[in-house]
PDB file of the backbone (N, CA, C, O) and the ligand in Angstrom, with CONECT records:
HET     ZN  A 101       1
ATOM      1  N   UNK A   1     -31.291  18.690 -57.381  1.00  0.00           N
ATOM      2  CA  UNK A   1     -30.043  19.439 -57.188  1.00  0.00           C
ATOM      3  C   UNK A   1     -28.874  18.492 -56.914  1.00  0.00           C
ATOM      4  O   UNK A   1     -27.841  18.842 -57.486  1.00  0.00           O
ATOM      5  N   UNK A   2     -28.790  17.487 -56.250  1.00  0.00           N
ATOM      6  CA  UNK A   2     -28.068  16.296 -55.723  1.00  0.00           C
ATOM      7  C   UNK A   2     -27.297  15.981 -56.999  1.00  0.00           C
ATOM      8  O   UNK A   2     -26.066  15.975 -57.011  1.00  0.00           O
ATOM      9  N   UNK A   3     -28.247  15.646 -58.373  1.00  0.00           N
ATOM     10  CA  UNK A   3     -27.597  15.474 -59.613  1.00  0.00           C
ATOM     11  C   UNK A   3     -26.670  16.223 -59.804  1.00  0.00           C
ATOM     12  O   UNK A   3     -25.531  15.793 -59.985  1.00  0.00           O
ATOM     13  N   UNK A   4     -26.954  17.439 -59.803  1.00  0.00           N
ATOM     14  CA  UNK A   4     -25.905  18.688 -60.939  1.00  0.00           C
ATOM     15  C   UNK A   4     -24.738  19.112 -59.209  1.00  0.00           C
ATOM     16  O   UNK A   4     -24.487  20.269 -58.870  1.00  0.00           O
ATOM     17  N   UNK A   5     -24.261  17.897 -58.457  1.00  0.00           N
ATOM     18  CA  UNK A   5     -23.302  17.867 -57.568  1.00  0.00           C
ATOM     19  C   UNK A   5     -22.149  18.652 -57.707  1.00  0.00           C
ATOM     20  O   UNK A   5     -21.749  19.689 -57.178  1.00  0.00           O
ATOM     21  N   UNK A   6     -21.482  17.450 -59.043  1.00  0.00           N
ATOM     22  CA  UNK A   6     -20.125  18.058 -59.453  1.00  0.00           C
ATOM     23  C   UNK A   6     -20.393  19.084 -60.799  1.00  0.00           C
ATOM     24  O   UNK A   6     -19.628  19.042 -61.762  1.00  0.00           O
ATOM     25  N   UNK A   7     -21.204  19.723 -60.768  1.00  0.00           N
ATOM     26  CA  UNK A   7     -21.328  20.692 -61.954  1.00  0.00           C
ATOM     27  C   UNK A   7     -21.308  22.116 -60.585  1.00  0.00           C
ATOM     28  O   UNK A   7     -20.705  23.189 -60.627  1.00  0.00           O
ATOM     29  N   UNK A   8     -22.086  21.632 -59.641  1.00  0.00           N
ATOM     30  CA  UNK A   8     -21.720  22.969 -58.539  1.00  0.00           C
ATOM     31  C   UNK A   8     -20.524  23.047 -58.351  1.00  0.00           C
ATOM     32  O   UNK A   8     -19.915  24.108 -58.487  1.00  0.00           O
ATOM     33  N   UNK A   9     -19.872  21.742 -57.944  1.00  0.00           N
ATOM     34  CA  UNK A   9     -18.774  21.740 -56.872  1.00  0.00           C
ATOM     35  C   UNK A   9     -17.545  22.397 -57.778  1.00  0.00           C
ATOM     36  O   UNK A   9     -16.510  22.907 -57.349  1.00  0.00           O
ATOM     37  N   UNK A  10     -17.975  22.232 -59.186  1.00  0.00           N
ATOM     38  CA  UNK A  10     -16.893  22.967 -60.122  1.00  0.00           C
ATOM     39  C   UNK A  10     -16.924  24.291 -60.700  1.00  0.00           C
ATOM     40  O   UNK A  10     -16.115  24.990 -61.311  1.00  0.00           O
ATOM     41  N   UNK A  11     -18.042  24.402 -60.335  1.00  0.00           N
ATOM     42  CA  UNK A  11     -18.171  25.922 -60.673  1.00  0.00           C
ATOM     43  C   UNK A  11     -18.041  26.876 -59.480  1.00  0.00           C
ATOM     44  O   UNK A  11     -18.499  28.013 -59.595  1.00  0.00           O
ATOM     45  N   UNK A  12     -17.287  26.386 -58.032  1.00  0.00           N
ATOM     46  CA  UNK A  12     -17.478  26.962 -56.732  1.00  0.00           C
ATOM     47  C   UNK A  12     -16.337  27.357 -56.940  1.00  0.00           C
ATOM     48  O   UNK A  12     -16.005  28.527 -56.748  1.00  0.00           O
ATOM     49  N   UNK A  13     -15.242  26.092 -57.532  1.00  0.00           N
ATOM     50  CA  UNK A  13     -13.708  26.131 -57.452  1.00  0.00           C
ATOM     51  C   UNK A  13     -13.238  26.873 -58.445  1.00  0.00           C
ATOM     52  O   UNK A  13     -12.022  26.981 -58.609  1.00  0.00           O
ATOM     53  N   UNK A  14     -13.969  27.376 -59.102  1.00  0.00           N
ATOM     54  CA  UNK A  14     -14.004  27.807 -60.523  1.00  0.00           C
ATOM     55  C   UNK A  14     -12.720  26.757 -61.295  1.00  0.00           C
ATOM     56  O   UNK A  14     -11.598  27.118 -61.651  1.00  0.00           O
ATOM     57  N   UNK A  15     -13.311  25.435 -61.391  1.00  0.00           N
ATOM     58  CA  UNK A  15     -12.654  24.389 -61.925  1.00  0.00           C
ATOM     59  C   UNK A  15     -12.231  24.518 -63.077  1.00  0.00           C
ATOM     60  O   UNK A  15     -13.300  24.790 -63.624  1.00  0.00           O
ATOM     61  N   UNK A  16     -11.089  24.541 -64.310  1.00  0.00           N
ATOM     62  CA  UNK A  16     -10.854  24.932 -65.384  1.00  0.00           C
ATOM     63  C   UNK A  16     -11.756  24.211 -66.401  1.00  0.00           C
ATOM     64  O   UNK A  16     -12.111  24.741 -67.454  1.00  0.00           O
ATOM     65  N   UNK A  17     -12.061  23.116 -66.064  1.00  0.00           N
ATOM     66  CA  UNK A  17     -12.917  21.984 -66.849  1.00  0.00           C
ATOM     67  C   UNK A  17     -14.073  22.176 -66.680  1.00  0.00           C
ATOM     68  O   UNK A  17     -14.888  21.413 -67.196  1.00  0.00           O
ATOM     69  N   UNK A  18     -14.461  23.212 -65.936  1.00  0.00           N
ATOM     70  CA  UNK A  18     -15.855  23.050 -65.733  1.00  0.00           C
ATOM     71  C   UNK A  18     -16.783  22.900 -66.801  1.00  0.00           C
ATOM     72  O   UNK A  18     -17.979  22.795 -66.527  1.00  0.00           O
ATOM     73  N   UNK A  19     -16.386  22.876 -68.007  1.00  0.00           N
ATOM     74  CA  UNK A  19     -17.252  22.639 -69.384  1.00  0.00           C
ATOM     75  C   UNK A  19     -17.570  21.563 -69.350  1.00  0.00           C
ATOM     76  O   UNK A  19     -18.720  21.132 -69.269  1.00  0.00           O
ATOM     77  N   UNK A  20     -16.251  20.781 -69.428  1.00  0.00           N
ATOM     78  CA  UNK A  20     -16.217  18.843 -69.307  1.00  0.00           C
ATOM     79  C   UNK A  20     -16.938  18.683 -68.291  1.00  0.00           C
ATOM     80  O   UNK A  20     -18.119  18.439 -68.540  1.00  0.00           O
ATOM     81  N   UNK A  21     -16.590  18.745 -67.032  1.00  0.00           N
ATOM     82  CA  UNK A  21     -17.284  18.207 -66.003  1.00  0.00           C
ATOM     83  C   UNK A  21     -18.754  18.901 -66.470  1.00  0.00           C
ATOM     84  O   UNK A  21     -19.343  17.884 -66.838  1.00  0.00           O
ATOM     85  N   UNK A  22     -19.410  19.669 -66.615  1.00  0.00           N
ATOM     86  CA  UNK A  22     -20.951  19.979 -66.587  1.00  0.00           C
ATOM     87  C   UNK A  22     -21.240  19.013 -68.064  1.00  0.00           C
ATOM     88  O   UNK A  22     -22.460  18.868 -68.135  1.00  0.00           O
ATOM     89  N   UNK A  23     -20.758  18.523 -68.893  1.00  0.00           N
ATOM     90  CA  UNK A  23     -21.051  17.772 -70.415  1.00  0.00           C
ATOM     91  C   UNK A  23     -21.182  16.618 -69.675  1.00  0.00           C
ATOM     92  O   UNK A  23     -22.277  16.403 -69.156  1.00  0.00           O
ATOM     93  N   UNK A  24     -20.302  15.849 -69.528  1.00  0.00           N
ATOM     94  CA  UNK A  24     -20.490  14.949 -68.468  1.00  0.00           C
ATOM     95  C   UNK A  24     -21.529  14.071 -67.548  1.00  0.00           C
ATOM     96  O   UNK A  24     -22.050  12.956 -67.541  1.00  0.00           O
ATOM     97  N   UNK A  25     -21.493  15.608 -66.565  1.00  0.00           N
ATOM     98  CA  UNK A  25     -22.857  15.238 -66.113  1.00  0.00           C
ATOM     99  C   UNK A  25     -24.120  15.420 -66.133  1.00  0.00           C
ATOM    100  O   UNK A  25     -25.053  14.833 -65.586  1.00  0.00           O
ATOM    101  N   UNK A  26     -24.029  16.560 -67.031  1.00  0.00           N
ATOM    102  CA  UNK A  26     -25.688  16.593 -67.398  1.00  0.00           C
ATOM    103  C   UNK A  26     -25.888  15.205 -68.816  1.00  0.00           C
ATOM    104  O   UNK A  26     -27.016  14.918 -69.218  1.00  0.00           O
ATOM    105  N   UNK A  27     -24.451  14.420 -69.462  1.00  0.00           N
ATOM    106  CA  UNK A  27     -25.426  13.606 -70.647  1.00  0.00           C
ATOM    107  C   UNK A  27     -25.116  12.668 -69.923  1.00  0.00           C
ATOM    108  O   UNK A  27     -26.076  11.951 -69.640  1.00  0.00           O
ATOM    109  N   UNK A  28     -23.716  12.233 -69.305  1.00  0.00           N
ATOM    110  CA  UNK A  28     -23.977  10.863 -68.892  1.00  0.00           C
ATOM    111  C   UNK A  28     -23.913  10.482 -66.887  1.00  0.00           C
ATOM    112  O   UNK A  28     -23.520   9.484 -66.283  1.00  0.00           O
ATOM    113  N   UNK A  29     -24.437  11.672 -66.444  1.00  0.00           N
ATOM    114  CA  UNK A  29     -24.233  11.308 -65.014  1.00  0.00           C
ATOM    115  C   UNK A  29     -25.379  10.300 -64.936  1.00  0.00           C
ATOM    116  O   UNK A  29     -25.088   9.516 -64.032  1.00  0.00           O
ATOM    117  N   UNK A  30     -26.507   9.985 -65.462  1.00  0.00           N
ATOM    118  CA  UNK A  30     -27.119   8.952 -65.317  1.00  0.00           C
ATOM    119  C   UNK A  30     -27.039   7.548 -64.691  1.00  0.00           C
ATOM    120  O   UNK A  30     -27.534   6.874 -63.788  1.00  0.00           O
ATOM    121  N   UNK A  31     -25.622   7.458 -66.243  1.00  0.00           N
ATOM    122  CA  UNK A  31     -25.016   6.008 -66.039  1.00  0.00           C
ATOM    123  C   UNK A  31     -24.574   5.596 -64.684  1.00  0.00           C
ATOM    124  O   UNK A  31     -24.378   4.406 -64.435  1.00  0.00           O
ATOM    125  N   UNK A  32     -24.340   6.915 -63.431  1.00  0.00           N
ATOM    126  CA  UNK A  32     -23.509   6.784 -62.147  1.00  0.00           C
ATOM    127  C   UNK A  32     -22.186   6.632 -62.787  1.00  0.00           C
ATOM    128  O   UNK A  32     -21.943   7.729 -63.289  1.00  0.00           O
ATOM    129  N   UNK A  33     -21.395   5.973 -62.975  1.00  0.00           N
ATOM    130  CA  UNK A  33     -19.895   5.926 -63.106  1.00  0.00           C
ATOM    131  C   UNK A  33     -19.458   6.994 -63.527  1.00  0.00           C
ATOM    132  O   UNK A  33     -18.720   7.696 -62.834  1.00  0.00           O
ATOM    133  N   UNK A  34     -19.908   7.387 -64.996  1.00  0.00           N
ATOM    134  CA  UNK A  34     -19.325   9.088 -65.354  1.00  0.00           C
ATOM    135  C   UNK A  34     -19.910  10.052 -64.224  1.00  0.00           C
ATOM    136  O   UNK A  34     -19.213  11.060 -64.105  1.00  0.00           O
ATOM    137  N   UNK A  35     -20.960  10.010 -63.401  1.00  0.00           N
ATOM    138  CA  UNK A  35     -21.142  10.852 -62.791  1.00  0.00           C
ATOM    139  C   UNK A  35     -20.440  11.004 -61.658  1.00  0.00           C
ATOM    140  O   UNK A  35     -20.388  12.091 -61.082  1.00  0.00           O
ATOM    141  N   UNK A  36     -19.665   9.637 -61.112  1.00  0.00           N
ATOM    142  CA  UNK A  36     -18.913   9.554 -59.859  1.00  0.00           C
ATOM    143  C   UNK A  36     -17.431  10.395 -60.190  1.00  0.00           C
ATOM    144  O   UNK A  36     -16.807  11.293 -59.624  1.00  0.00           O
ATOM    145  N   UNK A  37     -17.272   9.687 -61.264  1.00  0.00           N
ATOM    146  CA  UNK A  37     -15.999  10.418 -62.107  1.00  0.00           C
ATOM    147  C   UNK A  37     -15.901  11.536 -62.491  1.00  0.00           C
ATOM    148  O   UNK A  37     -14.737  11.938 -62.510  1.00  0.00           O
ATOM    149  N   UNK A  38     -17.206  12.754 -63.058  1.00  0.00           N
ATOM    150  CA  UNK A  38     -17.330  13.809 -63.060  1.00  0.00           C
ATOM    151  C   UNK A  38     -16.882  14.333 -61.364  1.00  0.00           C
ATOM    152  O   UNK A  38     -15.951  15.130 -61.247  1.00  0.00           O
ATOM    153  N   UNK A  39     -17.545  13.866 -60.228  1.00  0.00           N
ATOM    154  CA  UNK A  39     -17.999  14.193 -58.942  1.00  0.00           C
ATOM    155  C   UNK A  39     -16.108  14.191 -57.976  1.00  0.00           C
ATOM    156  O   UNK A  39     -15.739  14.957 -57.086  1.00  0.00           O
ATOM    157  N   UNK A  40     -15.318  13.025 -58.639  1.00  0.00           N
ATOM    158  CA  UNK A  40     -14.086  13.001 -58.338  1.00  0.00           C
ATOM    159  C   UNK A  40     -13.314  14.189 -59.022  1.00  0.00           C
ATOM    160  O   UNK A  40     -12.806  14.976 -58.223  1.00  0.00           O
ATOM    161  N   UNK A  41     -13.167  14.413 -60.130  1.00  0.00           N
ATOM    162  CA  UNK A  41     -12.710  15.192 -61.229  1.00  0.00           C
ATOM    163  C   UNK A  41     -12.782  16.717 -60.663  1.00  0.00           C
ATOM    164  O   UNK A  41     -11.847  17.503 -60.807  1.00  0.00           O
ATOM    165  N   UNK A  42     -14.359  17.142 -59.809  1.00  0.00           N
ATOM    166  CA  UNK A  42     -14.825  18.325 -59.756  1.00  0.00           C
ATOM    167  C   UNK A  42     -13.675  18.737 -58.606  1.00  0.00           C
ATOM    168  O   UNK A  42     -13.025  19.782 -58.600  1.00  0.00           O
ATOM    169  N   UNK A  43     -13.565  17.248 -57.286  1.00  0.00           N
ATOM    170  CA  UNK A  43     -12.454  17.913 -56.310  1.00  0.00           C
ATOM    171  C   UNK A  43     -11.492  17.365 -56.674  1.00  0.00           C
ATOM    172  O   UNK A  43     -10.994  16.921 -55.640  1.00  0.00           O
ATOM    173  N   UNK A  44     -10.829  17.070 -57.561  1.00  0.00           N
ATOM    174  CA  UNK A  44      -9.456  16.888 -58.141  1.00  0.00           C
ATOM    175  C   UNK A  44      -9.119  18.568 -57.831  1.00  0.00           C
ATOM    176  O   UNK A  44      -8.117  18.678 -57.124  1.00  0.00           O
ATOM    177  N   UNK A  45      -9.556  19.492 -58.096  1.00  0.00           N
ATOM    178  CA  UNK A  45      -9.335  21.139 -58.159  1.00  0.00           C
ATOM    179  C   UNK A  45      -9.587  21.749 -56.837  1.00  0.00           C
ATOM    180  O   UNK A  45     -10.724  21.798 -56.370  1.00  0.00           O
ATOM    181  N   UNK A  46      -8.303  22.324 -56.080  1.00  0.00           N
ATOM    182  CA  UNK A  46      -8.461  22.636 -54.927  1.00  0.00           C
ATOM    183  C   UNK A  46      -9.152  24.404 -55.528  1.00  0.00           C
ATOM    184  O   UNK A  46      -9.059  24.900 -56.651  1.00  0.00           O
ATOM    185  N   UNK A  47      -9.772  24.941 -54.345  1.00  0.00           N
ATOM    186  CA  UNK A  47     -10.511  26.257 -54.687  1.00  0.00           C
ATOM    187  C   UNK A  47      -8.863  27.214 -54.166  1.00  0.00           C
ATOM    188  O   UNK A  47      -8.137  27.141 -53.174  1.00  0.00           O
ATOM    189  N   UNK A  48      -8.841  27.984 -55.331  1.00  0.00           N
ATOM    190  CA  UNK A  48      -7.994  28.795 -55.859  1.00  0.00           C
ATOM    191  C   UNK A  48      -8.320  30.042 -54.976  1.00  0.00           C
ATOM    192  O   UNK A  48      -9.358  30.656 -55.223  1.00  0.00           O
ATOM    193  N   UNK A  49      -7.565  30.427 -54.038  1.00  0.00           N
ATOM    194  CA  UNK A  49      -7.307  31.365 -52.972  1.00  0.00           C
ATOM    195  C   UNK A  49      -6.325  32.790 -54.058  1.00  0.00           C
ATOM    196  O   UNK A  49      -5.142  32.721 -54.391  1.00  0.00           O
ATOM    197  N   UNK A  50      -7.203  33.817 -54.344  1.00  0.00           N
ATOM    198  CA  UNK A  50      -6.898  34.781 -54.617  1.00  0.00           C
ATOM    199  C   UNK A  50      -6.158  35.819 -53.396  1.00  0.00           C
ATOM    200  O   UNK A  50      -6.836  36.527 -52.652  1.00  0.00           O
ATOM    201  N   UNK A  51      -4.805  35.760 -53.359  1.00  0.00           N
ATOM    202  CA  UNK A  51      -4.135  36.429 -52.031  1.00  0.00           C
ATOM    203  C   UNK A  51      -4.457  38.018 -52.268  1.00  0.00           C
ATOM    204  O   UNK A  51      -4.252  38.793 -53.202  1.00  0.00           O
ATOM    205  N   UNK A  52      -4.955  38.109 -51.197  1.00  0.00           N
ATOM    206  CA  UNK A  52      -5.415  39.725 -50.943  1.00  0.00           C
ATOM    207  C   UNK A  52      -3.915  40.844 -50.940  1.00  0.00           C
ATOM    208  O   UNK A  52      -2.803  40.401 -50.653  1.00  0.00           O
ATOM    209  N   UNK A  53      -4.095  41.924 -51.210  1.00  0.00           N
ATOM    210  CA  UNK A  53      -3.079  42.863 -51.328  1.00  0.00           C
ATOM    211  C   UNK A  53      -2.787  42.905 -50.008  1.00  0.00           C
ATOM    212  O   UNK A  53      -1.663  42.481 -49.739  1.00  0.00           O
ATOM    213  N   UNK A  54      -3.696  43.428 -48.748  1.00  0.00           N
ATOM    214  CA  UNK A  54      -3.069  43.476 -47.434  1.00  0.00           C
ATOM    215  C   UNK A  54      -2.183  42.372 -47.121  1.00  0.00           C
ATOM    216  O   UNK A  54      -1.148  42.529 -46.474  1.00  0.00           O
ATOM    217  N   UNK A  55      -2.521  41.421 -47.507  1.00  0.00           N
ATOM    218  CA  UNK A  55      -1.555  40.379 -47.097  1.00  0.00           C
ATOM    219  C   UNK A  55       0.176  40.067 -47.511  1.00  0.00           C
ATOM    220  O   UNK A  55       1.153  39.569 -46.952  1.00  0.00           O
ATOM    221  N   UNK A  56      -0.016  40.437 -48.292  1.00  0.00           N
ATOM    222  CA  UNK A  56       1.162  39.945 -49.669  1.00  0.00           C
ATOM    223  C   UNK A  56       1.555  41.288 -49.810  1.00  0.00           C
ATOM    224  O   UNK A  56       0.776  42.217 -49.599  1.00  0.00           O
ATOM    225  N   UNK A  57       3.326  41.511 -50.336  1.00  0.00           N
ATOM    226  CA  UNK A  57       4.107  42.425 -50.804  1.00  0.00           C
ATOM    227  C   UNK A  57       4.789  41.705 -51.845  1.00  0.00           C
ATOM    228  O   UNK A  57       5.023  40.517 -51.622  1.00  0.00           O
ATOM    229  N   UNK A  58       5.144  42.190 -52.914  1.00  0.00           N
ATOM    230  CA  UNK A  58       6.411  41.903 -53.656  1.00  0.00           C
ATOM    231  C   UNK A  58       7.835  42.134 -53.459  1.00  0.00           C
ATOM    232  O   UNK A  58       8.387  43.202 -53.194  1.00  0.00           O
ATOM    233  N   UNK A  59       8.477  40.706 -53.664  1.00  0.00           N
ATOM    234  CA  UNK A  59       9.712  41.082 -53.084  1.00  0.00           C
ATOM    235  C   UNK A  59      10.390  41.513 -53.519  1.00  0.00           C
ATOM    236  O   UNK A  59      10.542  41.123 -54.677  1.00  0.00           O
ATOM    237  N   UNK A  60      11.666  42.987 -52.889  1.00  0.00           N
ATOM    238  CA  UNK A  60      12.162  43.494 -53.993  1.00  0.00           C
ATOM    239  C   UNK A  60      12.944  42.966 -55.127  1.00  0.00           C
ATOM    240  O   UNK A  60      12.769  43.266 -56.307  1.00  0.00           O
ATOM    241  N   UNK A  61      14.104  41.890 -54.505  1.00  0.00           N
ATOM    242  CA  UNK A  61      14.487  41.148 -55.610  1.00  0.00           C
ATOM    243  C   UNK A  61      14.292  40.449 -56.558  1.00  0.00           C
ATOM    244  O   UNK A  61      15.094  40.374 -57.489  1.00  0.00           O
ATOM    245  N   UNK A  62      12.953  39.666 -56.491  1.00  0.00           N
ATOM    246  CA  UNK A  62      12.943  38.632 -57.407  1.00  0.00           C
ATOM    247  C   UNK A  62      11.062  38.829 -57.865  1.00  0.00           C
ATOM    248  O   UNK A  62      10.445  37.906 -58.395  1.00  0.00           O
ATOM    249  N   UNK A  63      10.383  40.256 -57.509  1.00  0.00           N
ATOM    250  CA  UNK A  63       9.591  40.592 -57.518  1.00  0.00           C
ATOM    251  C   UNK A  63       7.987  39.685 -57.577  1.00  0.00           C
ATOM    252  O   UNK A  63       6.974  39.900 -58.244  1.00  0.00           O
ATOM    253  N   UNK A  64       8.300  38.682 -56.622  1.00  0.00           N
ATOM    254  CA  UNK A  64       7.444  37.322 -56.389  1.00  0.00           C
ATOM    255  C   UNK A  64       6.407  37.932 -55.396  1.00  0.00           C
ATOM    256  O   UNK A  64       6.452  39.041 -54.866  1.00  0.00           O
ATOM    257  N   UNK A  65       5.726  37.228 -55.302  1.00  0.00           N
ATOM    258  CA  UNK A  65       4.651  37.560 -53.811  1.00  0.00           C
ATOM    259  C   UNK A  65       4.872  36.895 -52.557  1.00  0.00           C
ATOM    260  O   UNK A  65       4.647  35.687 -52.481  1.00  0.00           O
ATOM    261  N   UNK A  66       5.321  37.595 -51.485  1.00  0.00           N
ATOM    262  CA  UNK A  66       5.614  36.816 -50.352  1.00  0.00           C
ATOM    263  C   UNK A  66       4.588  37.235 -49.779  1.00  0.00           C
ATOM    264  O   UNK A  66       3.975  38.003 -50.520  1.00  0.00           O
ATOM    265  N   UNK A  67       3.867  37.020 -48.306  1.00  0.00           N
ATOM    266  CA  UNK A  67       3.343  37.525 -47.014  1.00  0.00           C
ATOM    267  C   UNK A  67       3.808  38.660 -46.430  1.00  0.00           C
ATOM    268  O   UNK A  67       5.034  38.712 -46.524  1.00  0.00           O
ATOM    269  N   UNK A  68       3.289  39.676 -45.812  1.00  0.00           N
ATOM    270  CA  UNK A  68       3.854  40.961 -46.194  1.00  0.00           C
ATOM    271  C   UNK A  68       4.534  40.756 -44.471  1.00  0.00           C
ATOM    272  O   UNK A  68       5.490  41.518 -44.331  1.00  0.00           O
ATOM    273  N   UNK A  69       4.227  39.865 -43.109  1.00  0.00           N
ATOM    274  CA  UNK A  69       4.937  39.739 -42.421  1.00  0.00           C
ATOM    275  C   UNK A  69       5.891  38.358 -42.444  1.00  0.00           C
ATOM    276  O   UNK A  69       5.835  37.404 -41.668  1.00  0.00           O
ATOM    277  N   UNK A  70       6.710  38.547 -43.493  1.00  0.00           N
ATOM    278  CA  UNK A  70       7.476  37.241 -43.728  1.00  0.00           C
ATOM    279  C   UNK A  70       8.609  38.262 -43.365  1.00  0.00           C
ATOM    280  O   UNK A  70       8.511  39.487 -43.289  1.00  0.00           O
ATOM    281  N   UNK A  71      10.141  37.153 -43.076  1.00  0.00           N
ATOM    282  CA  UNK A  71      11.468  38.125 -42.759  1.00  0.00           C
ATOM    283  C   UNK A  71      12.380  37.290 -43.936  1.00  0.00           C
ATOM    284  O   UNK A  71      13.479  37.804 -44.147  1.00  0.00           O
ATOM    285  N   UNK A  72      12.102  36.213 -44.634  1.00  0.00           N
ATOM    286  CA  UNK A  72      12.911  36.199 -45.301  1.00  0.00           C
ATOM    287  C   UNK A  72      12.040  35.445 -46.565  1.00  0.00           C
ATOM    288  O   UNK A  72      11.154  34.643 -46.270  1.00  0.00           O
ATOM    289  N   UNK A  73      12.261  35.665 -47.575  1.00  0.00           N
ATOM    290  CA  UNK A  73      11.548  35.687 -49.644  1.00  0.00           C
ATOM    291  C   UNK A  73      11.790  34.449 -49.627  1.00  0.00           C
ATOM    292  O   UNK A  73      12.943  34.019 -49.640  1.00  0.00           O
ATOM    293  N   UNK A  74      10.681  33.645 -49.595  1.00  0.00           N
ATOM    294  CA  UNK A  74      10.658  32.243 -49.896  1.00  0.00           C
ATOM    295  C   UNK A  74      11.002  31.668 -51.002  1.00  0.00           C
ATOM    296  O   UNK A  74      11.486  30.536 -50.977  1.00  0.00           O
ATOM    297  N   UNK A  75      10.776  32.473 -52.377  1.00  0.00           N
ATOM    298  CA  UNK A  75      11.399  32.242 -53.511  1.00  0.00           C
ATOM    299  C   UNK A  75      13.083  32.331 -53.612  1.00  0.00           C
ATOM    300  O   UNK A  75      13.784  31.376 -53.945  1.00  0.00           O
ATOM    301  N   UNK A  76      13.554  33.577 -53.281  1.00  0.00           N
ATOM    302  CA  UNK A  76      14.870  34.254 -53.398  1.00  0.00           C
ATOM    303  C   UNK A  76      15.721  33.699 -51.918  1.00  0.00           C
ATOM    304  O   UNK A  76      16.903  33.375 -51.804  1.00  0.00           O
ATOM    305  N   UNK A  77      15.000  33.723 -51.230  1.00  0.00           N
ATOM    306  CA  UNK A  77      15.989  33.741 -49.782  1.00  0.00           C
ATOM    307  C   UNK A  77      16.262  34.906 -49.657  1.00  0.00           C
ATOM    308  O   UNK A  77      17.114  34.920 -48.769  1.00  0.00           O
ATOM    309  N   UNK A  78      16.013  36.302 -50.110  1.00  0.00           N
ATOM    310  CA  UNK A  78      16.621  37.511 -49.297  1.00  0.00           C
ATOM    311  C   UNK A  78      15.592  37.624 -48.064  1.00  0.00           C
ATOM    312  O   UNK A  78      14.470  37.121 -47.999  1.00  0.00           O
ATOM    313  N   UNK A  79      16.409  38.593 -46.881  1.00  0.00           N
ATOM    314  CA  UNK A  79      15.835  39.162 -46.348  1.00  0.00           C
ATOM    315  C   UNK A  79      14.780  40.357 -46.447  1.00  0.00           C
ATOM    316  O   UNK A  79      14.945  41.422 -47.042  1.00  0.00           O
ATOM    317  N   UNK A  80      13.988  40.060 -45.940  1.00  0.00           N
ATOM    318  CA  UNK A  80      12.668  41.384 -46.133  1.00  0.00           C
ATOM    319  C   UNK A  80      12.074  41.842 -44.916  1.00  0.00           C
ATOM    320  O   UNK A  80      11.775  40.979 -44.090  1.00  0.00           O
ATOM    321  N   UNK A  81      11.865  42.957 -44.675  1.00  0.00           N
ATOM    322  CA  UNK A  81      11.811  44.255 -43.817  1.00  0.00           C
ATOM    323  C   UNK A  81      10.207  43.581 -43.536  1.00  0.00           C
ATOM    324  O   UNK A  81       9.501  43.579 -44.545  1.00  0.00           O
ATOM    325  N   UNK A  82       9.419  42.876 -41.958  1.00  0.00           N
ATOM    326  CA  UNK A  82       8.017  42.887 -42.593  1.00  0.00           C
ATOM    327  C   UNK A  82       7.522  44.135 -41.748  1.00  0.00           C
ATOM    328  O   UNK A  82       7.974  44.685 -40.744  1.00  0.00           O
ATOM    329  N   UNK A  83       6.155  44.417 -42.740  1.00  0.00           N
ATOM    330  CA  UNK A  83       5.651  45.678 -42.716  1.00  0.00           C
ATOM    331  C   UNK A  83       4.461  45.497 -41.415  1.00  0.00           C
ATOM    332  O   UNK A  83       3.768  46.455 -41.076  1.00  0.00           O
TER     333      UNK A  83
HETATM  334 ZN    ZN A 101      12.432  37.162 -53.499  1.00  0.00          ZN2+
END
């Protein structure tokens, strides 16, 4: 399991490359270097935080996603009412 490292660690982050990185290391993680480089590559990709609806509102002006207790639209600068 230790081998297929960065083939997990990219499929956790749901890494966009995760094709490359798993080609990689399943033909040449052997060599170690592509596999270190796969293993760097995998956390090159921070894990992608899907913001929950409770959290987040759209703002009315510029219809972005702020934090739903924010007081002022980080994108826009308006003021916003938090809920
Ligand atoms: Zn805004």
């Amino acid at each position: 399991m230790f081998y297929f490292w960065p083939t997990l660690r990219a499929r956790d982050v749901r890494h966009p490359a995760f094709t490359s990185i798993f080609i990689v290391n399943f033909l040449l993680g052997w060599l170690l270097i592509p596999w270190v480089i796969a293993l760097a590559w995998a956390y090159r990709h921070k894990k992608i935080v899907e913001p929950s609806p409770d959290e987040y509102v759209k703002c009315p002006d510029c219809r972005e996603l702020v934090k739903a207790d924010a007081n002022i639209c980080k994108h826009c600068r308006c003021k916003l009412v938090p809920q």
